[in-house]
DRENMAR-23432 format. One record per residue (C-alpha): residue number from 1; residue in three letters; y, z negated, x negated. Coordinates in pm, 1 decimal, always signed. Layout:
N
(r NUM, ALA, (Y, Z, X)),
...
***
This chain:
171
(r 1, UNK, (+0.0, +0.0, +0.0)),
(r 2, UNK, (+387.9, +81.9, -110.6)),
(r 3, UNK, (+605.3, -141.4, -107.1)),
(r 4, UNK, (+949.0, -141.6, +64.5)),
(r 5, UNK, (+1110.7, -122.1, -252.5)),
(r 6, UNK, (+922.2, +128.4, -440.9)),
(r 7, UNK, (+942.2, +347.7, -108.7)),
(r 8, UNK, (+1297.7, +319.2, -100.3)),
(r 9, UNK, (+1327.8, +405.0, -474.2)),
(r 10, UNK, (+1088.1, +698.5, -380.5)),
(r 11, UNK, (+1232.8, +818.9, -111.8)),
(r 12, UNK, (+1593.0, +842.7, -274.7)),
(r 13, UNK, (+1447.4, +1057.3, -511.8)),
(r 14, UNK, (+1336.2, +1276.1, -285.2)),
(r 15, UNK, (+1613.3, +1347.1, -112.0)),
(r 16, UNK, (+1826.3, +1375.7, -454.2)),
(r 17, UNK, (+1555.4, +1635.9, -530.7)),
(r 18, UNK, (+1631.6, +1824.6, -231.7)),
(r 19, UNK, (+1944.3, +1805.7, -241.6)),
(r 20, UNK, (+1955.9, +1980.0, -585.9)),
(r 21, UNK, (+1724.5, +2245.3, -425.0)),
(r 22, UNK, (+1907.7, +2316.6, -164.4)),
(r 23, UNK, (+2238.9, +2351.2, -388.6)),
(r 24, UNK, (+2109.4, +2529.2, -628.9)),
(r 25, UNK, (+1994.4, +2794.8, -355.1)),
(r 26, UNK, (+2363.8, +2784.1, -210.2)),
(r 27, UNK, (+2481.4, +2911.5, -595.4)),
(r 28, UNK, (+2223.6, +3179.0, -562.5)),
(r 29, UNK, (+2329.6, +3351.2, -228.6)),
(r 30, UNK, (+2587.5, +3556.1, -87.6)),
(r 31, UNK, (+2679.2, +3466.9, +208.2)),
(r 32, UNK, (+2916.4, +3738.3, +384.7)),
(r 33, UNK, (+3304.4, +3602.1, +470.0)),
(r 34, UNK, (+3349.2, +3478.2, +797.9)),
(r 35, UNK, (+3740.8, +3507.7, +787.9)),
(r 36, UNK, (+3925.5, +3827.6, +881.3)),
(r 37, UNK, (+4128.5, +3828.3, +551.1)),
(r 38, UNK, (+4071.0, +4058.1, +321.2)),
(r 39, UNK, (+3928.7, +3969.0, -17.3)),
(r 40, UNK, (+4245.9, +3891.5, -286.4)),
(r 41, UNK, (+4298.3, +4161.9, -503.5)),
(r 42, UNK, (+4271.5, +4130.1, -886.5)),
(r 43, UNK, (+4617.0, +4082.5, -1092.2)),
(r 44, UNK, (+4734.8, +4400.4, -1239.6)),
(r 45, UNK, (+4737.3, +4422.0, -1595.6)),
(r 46, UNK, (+5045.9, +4351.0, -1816.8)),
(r 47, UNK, (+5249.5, +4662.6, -1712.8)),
(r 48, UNK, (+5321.1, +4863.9, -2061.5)),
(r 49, UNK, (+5694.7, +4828.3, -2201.8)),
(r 50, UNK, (+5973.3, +4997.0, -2079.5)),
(r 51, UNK, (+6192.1, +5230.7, -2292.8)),
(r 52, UNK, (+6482.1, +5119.1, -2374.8)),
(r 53, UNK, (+6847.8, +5295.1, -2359.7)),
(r 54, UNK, (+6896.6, +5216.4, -2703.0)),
(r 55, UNK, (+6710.2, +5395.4, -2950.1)),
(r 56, UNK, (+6588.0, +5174.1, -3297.9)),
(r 57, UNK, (+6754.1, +5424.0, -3502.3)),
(r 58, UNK, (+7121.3, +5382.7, -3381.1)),
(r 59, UNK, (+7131.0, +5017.4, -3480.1)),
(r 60, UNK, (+6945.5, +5033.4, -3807.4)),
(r 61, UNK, (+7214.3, +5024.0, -4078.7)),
(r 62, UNK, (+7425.4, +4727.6, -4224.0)),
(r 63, UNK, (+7636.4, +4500.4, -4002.9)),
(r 64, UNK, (+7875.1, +4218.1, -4049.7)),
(r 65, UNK, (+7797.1, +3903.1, -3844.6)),
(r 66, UNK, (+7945.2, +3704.5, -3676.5)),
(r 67, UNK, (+7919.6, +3471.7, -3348.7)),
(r 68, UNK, (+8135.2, +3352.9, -3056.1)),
(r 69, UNK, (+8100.0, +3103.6, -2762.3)),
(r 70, UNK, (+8389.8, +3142.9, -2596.7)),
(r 71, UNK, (+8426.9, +3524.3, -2467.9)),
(r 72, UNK, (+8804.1, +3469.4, -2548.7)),
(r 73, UNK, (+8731.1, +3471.2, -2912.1)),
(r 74, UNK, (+8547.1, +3804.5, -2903.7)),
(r 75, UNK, (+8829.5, +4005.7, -3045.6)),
(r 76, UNK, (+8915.1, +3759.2, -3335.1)),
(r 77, UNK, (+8494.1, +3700.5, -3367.0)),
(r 78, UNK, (+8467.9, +4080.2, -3421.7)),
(r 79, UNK, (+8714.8, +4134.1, -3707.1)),
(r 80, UNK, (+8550.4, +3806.8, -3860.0)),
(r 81, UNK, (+8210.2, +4065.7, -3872.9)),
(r 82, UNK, (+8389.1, +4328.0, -4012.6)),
(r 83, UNK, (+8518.0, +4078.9, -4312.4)),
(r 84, UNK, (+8143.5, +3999.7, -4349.5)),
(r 85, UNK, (+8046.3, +4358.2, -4473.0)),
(r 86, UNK, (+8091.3, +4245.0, -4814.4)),
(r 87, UNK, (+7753.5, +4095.1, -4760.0)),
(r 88, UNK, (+7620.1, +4253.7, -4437.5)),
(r 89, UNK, (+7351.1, +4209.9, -4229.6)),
(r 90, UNK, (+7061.6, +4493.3, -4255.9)),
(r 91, UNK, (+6900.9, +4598.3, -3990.9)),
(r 92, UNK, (+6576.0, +4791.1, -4112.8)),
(r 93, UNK, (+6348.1, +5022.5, -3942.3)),
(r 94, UNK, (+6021.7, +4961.4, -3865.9)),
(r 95, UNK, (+5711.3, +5061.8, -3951.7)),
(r 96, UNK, (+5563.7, +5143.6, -3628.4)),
(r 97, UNK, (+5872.1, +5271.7, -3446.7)),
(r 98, UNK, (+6122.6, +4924.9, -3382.5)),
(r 99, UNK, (+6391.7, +4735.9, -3657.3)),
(r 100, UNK, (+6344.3, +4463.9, -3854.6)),
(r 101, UNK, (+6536.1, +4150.6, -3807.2)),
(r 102, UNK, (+6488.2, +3771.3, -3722.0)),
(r 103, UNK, (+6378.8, +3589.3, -3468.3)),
(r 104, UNK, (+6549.1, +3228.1, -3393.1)),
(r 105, UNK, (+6512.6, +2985.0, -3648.4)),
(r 106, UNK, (+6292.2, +3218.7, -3842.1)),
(r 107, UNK, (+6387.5, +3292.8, -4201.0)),
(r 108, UNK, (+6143.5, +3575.2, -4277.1)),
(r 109, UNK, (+6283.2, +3911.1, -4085.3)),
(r 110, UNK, (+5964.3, +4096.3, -3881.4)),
(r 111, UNK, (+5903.6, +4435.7, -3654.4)),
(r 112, UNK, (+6066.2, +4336.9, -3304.2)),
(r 113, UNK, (+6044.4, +4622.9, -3068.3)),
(r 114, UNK, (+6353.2, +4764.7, -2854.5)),
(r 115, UNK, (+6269.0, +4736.5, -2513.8)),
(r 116, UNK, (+6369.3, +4789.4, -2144.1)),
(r 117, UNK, (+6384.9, +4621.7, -1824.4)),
(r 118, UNK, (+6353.1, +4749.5, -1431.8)),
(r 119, UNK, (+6720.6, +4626.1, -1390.6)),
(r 120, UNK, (+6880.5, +4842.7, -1688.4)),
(r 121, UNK, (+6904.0, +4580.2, -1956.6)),
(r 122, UNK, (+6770.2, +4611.8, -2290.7)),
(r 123, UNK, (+6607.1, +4354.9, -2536.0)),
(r 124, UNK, (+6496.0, +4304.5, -2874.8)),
(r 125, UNK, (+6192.6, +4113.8, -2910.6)),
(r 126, UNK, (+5801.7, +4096.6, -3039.3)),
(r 127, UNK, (+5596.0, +4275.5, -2866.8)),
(r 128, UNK, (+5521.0, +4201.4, -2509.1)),
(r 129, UNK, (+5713.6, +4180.4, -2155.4)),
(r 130, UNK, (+6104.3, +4244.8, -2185.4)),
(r 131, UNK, (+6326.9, +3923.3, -2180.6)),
(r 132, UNK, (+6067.9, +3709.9, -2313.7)),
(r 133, UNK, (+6175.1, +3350.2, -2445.0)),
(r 134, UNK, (+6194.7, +3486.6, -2772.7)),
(r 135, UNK, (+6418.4, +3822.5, -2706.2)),
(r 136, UNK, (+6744.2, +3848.1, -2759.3)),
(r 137, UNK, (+6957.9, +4110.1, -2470.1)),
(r 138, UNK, (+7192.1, +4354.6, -2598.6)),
(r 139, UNK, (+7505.3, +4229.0, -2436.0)),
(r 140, UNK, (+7659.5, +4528.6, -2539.5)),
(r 141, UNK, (+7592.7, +4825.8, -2769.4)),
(r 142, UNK, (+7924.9, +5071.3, -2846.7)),
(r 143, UNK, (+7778.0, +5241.4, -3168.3)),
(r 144, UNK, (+7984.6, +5018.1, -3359.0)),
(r 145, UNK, (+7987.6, +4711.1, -3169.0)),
(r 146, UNK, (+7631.1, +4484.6, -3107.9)),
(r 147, UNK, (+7655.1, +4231.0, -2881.5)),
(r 148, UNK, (+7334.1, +4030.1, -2861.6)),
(r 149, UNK, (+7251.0, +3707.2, -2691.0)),
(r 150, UNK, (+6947.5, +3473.6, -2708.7)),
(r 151, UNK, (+6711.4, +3439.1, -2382.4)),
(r 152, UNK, (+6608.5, +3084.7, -2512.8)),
(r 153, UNK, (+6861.6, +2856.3, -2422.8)),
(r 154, UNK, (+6831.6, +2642.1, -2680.9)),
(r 155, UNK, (+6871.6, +2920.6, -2943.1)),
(r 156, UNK, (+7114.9, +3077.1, -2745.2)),
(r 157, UNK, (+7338.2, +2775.8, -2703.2)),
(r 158, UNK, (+7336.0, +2709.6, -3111.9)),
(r 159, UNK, (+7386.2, +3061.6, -3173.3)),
(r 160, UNK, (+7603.9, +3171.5, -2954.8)),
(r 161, UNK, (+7679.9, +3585.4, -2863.2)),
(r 162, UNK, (+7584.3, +3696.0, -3217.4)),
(r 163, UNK, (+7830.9, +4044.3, -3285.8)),
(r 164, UNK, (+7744.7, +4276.0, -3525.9)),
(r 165, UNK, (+7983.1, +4529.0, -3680.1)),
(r 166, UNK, (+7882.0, +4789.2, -3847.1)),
(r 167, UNK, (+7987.3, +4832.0, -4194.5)),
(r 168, UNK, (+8150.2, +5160.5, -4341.8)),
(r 169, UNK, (+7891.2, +5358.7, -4540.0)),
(r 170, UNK, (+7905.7, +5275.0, -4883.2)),
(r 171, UNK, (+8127.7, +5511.7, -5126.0)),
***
């Protein structure tokens, strides 16, 4: 004869045993959706990178830089570049198609790509989606005149509207 207690312990098991069955045939199976919704679609991919209006090769070259906060001081800010051409900037191209300059805080220049947006601004960043924490948008872009600002506010707030001049072509 069992016992109460070892039948209790046994019959626990038991129905922890089926239990597991009876999961692990629910993990198995298919059942077909009883809502009316459609299933979710899958995410798109990253969509590729936009053109941008500005082509690499009309701002590689030498630049003087200089920065502003206030856009009052734009005026005086760009004849500071221009004073700066005695030890300018350079802007270099890239190997695979984009200019080489440096990202916040970074001291070694690298490839960042020129790129677009659906709403007709243009960035420089890395690789990947336009206006990305670590792009910079063109403010404004005369052929002379850069006007760049940092997306990340931290970087943008210590470096201000960044305006590059470019410098005459040397004699």
């Amino acid at each position: 004869m069992i016992s109460s207690r070892n039948a209790r312990t046994v019959a626990n098991l038991a129905a922890a045993s089926a239990l597991a069955v009876l999961l692990a045939a629910c993990g198995s199976m298919s059942l077909p959706s009883l809502s009316s919704n459609p299933a979710p679609e899958a995410e798109p991919g990253v969509a590729p990178e936009m053109p941008a209006t500005i082509r690499a090769d009309e701002i590689v070259g030498r630049w003087g830089l200089a920065s502003f906060q206030n856009p009052n001081d734009r005026a005086r800010t760009e004849a500071a570049a221009r004073g700066q051409c005695k030890q300018p900037y350079v802007i270099g191209a890239g190997t695979s198609g984009g200019v080489v300059m440096h990202l916040a805080d970074q001291a070694t220049p690298q490839e960042l790509r020129l790129k677009g947006s659906p709403g007709g601004k243009n960035y420089i960043g890395p690789p990947g989606p336009a206006g990305g924490e670590q792009d910079r948008e063109i403010i404004s872009f005369d052929g002379r005149v850069l006007i760049t600002r940092f997306i990340d506010k931290d970087a943008a707030v210590r470096y201000g509207n960044m305006v590059y001049v470019r410098c005459a072509p040397r004699a």
